[in-house]
Structure formats: structure tokens, C-alpha cells
C-alpha positions in Angstrom: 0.0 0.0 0.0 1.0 3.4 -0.7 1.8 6.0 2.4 3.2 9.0 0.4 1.2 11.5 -0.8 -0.2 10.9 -4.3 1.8 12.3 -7.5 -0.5 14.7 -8.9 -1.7 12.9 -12.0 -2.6 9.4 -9.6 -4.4 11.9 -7.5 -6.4 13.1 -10.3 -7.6 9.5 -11.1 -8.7 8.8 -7.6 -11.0 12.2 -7.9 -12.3 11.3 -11.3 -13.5 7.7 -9.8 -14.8 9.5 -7.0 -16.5 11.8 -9.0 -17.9 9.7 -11.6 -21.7 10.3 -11.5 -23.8 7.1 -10.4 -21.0 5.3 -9.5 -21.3 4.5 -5.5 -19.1 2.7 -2.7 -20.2 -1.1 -3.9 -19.3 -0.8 -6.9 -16.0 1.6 -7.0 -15.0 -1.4 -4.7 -15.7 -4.0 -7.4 -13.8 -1.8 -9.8 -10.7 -1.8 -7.8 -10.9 -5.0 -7.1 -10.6 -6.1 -10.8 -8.3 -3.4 -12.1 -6.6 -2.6 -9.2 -6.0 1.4 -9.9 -8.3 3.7 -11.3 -6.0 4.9 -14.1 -7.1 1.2 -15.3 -10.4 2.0 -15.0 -10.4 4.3 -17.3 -8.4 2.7 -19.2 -10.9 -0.4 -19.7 -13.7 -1.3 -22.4 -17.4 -1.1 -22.2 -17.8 -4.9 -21.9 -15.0 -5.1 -19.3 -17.0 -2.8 -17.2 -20.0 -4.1 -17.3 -18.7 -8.0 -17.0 -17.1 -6.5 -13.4 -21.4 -5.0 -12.7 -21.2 -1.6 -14.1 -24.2 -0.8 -16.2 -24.4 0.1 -19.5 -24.9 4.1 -18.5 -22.5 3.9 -15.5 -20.0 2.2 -18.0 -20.2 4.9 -20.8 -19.8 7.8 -17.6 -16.2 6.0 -17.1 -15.3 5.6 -20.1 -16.3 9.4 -21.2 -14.1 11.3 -19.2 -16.4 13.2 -18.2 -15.5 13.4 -14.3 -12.2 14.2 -15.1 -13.1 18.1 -15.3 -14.6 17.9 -12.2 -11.5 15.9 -10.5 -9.3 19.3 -12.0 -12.1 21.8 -10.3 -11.7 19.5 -6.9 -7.4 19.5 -7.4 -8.0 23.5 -7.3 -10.1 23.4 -3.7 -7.8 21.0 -2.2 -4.8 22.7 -2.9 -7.1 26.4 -1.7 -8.0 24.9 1.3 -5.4 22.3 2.7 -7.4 18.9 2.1 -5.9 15.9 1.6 -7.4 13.1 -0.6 -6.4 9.5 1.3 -7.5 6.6 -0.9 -8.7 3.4 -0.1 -5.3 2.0 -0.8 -2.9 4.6 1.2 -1.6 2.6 4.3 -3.0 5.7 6.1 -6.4 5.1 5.5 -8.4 3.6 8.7 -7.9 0.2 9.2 -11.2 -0.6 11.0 -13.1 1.3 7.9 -11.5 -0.6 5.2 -12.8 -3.7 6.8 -16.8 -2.5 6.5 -19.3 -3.2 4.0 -19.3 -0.2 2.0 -16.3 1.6 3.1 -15.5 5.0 1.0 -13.2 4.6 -2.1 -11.7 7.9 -1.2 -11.7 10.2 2.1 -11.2 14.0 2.0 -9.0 15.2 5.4 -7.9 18.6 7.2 -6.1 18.7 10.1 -3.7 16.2 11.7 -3.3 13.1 9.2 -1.9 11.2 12.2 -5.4 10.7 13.7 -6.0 8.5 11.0 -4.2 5.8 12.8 -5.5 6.4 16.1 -7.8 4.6 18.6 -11.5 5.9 18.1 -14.8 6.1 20.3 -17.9 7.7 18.7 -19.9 9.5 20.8 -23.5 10.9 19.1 -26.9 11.9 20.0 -29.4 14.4 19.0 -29.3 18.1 17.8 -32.0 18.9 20.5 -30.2 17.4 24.0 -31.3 18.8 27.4 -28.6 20.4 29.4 -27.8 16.9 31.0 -27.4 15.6 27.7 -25.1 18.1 27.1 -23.2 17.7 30.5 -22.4 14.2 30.4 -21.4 13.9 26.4 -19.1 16.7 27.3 -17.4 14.8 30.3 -17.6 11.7 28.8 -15.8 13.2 26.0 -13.1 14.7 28.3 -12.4 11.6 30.5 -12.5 9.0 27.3 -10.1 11.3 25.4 -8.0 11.7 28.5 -7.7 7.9 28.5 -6.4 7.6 24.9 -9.3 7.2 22.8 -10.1 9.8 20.1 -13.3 11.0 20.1 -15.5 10.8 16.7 -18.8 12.3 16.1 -20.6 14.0 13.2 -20.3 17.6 14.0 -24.0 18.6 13.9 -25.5 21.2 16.8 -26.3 19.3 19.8 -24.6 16.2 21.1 -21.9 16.0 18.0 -20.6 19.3 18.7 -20.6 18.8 22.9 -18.4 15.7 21.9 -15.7 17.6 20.1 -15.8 20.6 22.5 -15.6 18.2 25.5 -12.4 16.3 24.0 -11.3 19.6 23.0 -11.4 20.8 26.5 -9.6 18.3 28.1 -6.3 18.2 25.1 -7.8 15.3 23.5 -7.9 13.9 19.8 -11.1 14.6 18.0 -12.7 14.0 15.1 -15.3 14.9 13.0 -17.3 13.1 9.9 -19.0 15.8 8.0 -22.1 15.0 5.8 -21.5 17.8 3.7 -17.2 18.9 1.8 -14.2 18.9 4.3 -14.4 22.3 3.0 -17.8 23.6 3.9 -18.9 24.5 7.6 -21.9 23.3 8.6 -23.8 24.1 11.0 -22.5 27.6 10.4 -22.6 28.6 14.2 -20.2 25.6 14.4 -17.5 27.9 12.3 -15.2 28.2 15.4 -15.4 24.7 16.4 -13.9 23.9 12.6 -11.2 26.2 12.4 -10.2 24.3 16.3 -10.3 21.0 14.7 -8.6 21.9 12.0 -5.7 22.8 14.0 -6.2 20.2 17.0 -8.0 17.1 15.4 -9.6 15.8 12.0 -12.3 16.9 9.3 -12.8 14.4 7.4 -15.5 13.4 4.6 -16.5 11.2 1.7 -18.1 14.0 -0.3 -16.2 15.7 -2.9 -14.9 19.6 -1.3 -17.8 22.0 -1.7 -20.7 19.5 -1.2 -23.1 20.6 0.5 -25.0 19.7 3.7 -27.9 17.8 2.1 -30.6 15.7 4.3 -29.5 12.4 2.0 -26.1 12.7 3.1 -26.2 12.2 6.8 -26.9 8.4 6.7 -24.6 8.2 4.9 -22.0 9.5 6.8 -22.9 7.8 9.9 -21.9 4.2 8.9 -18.1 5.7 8.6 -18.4 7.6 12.0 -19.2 4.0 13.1 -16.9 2.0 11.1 -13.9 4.5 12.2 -14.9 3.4 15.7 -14.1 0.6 18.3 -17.9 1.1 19.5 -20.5 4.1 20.0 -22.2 6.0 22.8 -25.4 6.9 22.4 -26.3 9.9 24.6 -29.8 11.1 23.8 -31.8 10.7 21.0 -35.6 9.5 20.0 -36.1 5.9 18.8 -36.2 6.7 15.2 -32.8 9.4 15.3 -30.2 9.9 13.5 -28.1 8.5 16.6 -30.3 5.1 16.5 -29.2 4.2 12.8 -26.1 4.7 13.8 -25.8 2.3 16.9 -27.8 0.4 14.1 -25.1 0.4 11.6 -22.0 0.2 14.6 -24.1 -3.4 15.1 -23.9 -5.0 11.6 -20.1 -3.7 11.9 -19.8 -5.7 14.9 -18.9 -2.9 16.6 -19.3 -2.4 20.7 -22.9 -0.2 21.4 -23.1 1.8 24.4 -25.5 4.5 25.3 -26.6 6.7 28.6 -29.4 6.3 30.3 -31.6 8.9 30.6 -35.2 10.4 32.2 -38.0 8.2 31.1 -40.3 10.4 30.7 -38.0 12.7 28.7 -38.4 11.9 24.6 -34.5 12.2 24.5 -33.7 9.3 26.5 -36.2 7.1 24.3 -33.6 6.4 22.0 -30.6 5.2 24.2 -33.2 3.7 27.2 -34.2 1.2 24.4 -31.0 0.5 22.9 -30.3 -0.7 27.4 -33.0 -2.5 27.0 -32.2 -4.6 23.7 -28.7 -5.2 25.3 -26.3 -2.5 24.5 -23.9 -1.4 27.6 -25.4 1.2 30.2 -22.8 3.7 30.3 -22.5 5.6 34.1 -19.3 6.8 33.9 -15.8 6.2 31.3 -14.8 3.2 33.0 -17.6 1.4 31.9 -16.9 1.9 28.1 -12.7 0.8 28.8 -14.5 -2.8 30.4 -15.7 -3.3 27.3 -13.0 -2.3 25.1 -11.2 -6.0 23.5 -8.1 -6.5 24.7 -6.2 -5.6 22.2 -7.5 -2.5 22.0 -7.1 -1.4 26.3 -3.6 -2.8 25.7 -3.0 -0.3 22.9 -4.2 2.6 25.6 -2.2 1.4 28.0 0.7 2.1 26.3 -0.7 5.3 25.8 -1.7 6.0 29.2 -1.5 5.3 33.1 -2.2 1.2 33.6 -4.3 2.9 36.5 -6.5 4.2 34.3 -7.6 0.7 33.7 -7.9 -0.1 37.5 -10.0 3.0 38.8 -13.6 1.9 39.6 -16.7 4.1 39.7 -16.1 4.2 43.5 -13.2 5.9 43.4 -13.7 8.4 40.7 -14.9 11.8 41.1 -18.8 12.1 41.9 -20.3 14.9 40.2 -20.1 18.1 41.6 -17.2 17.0 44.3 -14.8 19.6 43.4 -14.1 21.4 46.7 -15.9 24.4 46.6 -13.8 26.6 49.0 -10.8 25.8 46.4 -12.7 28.4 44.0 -12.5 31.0 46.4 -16.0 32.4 45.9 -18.1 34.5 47.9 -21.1 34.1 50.2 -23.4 35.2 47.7 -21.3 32.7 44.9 -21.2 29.9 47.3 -25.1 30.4 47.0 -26.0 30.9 43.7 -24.0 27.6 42.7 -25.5 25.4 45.5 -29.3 26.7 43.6 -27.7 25.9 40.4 -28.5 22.0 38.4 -26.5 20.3 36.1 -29.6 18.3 34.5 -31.7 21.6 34.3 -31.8 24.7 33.1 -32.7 27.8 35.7 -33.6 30.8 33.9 -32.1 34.1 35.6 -35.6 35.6 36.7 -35.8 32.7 38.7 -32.4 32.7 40.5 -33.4 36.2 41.1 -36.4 35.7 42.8 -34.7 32.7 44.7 -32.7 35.2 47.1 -35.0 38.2 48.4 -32.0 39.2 50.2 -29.3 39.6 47.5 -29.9 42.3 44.6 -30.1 41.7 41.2 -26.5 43.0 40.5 -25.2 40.7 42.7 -26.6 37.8 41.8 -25.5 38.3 38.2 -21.9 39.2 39.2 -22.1 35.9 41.0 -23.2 34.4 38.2 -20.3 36.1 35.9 -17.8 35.1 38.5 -19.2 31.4 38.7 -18.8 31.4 34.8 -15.1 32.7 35.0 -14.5 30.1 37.4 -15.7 27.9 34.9 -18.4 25.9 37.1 -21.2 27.4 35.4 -22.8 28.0 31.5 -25.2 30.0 30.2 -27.5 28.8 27.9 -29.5 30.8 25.3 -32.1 32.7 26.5 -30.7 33.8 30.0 -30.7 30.1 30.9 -27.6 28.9 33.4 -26.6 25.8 34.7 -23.8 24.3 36.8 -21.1 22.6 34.8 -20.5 18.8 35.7 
């Protein structure tokens, strides 16, 4: 397999196959398989095409040419924005997604290549999560990437993007599967989050550079956020989400299935209480996703990190909200503000205010600025604050 990066006119063949209109994952495989390099493709006859599966019309679209003007226009935004095409052949290209189904022919990347070769965890959920969704996929994230593993998800508002600001956070790897080009941001509110990954983890994409975000694509993507990873955690989600075809898919890849419980009378936790229920791993705290890591795999993050992390038990991590508060030298009135505080619920500000007849509204809201300096409290949108976990 090849490891250095592709001459220029190889690299053009691998974006012509890719963009070759009709022609999907299956297939492209089947291709390669036969001829071995998409130069000889190209290079083949109608009837050696179609004897390998390619119809008639998907055989006369190779043998055209016609993708070849778009593989120039994607050359130009590669080189614009820093993407790197890894084919299905580069010894860089994710072992555990080469082994899949379908996997991608060709991957687009920006940011650190070396992630390509790391250890991965998915963690995913929905783009509505209540602010304990939210706390624990940022944690999670945190303690999992402390531990070795890189953290994938898909980017989207919500859970996704909690899971790469969490591993962020905490100096961990992360990376990101977009349903849309390596070059387009999407969500847009998610524009700094990209330009952080881009310089501490991975973009990474099937779709040619400029694609963009359309509804189609997201299943899609989610069977290579699955196949990238040794298992997934499902944080919230409804039964039919986005986040439960993905535990789906991370099943038929024999993959390991995790996922949070969560309020049963909340429509969030619908999705991961049943995926408990039809067997997948309740997840409390990190320690419970290393148990079920194959050894091979927690031998690989022990060389990466502290055996002990291996050893600690729930019992002897941190319980939420344990952190000494006197350490955070706060006042009376902050002391009192974060003892009203949640981590599984909102409080909007009106509320707090009313909460202490005694204390004026100035300074309950400079306790509430210094609590968020400290870094033990958010605000939500909407004058909405909670405690951080």
C-alpha cells in the first residue's frame, strides 16, 4: 500500500473515480478490485465494465471522461483549502473502515493526518439534547479522550458538537465526519469549532470539497463515524434518530454499542433507554466503556496511558459536583447561587433572582459572571444557566 502522498496525475484518477456520476461505494470497490487502480479504470472497455457490474450508463460515464473536469475543479479546492485526498489503498487510511461493508473509495481530510491511525470512540446523539445531555457527552468526552481514545462524532449542533468541545477541552484527539465537503462549515454557528479542529483534530469526509450539507447525506455518513470506531455511545436521542441508525449500523459492523441512560419520561432518552434494554452497555461513567473495550484495544491505551486508568472503579472516581468548593474562592453570595444551580436543568435568571429576596439583582448576576469565569457554570441561550459537571 502506498503512504506517500499521491503524484499529482494518480491523485487526479482517484478524484475522477470519485466523481464519476452514479458510480457509488459497492461498486468503486468491485472496480478496484478487478483493475486494481483507477488509471485502469479508465483505461478499460465497455464490456470489461459491465462484465465486473457496471451498467451500460454507468459504463459509458467512465469511459467518457467526463469526471475528469470535475477531478481538475476538486485539485484547485484542495490545494485552496489544505485537504488531503487518502484513498482506499494509502496505508494511512483507517484500518477498521476498510474492513466495513461499503467503506468510502476515497476520504477527504484537514487537520492532523496522524489521527488517522488512532484509537476511536464515537460518541453521538441528538441536535436537540437537554442540558444533561449536554453535560455528560461533554465529560464523557473529556475523560474518554483523556484515556487515549479519540473521540469521533458527526459535527451537527447538539450532542456531535458537545463531543468535540468536551475532548477539545480536556487536550484530546477529535474527530469529525461531515455529511457535507471537508471544505464547507456546517452548521455555520459551528465555524469556530472547525477552524479548532482543523488545527487540533480531524475533518474528514467522503463527499467531494464543496458538497453541501444535504438531508440524504447524513446516513450516509454515519456508517463511517461507526466504522472508524471501536464502539459508539449513544447519549440522547428519540427511537427513530439519526443517533439510533447509527448504533444500528456500529451493530452489523460488529462494533461495541453503548449509550446513557436517561429520564423516562423525557423523549430524548427514548432512544438510548431502548438501545439498554435490547442489550447494549449502560454507560455511568468512562470506566464502563474501557471494560468493554477487546483487549487488544485497552492494551493499545495502555501504552498510551497510566495502567491505572484501567484499574480505577466508579467508586473511586470523582462524583459529580465533588470539586471542593472553598478551592474556588467564591463568595457568600457565589457559594449560593451555585449550590441553587442544576447540572440536568436549566434555571432561567428571573428565577435565580427571585430565589434570594435578600441579595440584589446585581449581585446575583456578578455571581453568576464570576461562577462562569471560574468555569463551574454555563449560560445557555435565552438567559438560561446551569452548573457545569
Amino acid at each position: 500500500m502506498q503512504a506517500a502522498q499521491l503524484a499529482r496525475d494518480e491523485e487526479i484518477d482517484w478524484l475522477a473515480l470519485r466523481m464519476v456520476p452514479g458510480l457509488g461505494a459497492r461498486t468503486a470497490a468491485k472496480l478496484l478490485e478487478r483493475f486494481r487502480t483507477p488509471g485502469a479504470i479508465f483505461r478499460a472497455s465497455r464490456s470489461e465494465l459491465e462484465n465486473v457490474g457496471a451498467s451500460a450508463a454507468l459504463a459509458q460515464a467512465i469511459m467518457s471522461g467526463c469526471a475528469f473536469e470535475d477531478a481538475a475543479t476538486q485539485q484547485q479546492k484542495m490545494q485552496a483549502s489544505g485537504a488531503v485526498a487518502i484513498p482506499i489503498s494509502d496505508s494511512r487510511y483507517p484500518p477498521r473502515l476498510r474492513e466495513i461493508f461499503d467503506p468510502p473509495v476515497l476520504l477527504f481530510a484537514r487537520g492532523r493526518l496522524e489521527l488517522l491511525g488512532a484509537l476511536m470512540l464515537a460518541i453521538v446523539g441528538t441536535r436537540h439534547p437537554t442540558p444533561y445531555g449536554i453535560a455528560v457527552t461533554e465529560r464523557l468526552a473529556g475523560e474518554l479522550g483523556r484515556a487515549g481514545l479519540a473521540i469521533v462524532s458527526g459535527m451537527a449542533r447538539g450532542i456531535d458538537s458537545a463531543a468535540h468541545r468536551g475532548a477539545l477541552a480536556a487536550g484530546a484527539n477529535t474527530v469529525a465526519v461531515l455529511g457535507c465537503g471537508a471544505d464547507v462549515v456546517y452548521p455555520t454557528e459551528n465555524r469556530k469549532l472547525v477552524a479548532q479542529l482543523i488545527e487540533k483534530g480531524l475533518l474528514l469526509s467522503e463527499f467531494p470539497l464543496g458538497a453541501p450539507a444535504y438531508p440524504q447525506n447524513f446516513p450516509i455518513r454515519n456508517r463511517v463515524i461507526s466504522g472508524l470506531s471501536a464502539g459508539v455511545v449513544v447519549v440522547e436521542g428519540g427511537q427513530y434518530s439519526g443517533s439510533a441508525i447509527t448504533a444500528r449500523l456500529a451493530l452489523d459492523q460488529g462494533r461495541e454499542v453503548f449509550a446513557v441512560p436517561g429520564n423516562i419520561t423525557s423523549k430524548m432518552s427514548w432512544g438510548p433507554n431502548l438501545l439498554i434494554k435490547q442489550g447494549a452497555k449502560l454507560v455511568q461513567e468512562w470506566g464502563d466503556v474501557l471494560e468493554e473495550l477487546s483487549p487488544e484495544d485497552r492494551r493499545r491505551l495502555m501504552t498510551l496511558r497510566q495502567p491505572e486508568l484501567f484499574t480505577q472503579t466508579a467508586e473511586t472516581a470523582a462524583a459529580p459536583g465533588s470539586e471542593p468548593v472553598a478551592a474556588l474562592g467564591l463568595d457568600a453570595a457565589g457559594r449560593r447561587v451555585l449550590a441553587q444551580l442544576k447540572v440536568d436543568a436549566a434555571i432561567h435568571i428571573d428565577e435565580l433572582l427571585e430565589a434570594f429576596e435578600d441579595l440584589t439583582s446585581s449581585e446575583v448576576i456578578a455571581a453568576l459572571f464570576e461562577l462562569e469565569m471560574a468555569g463551574v457554570v454555563r449560560q445557555l441561550p435565552g438567559k438560561n444557566f446551569v452548573k457545569v459537571w
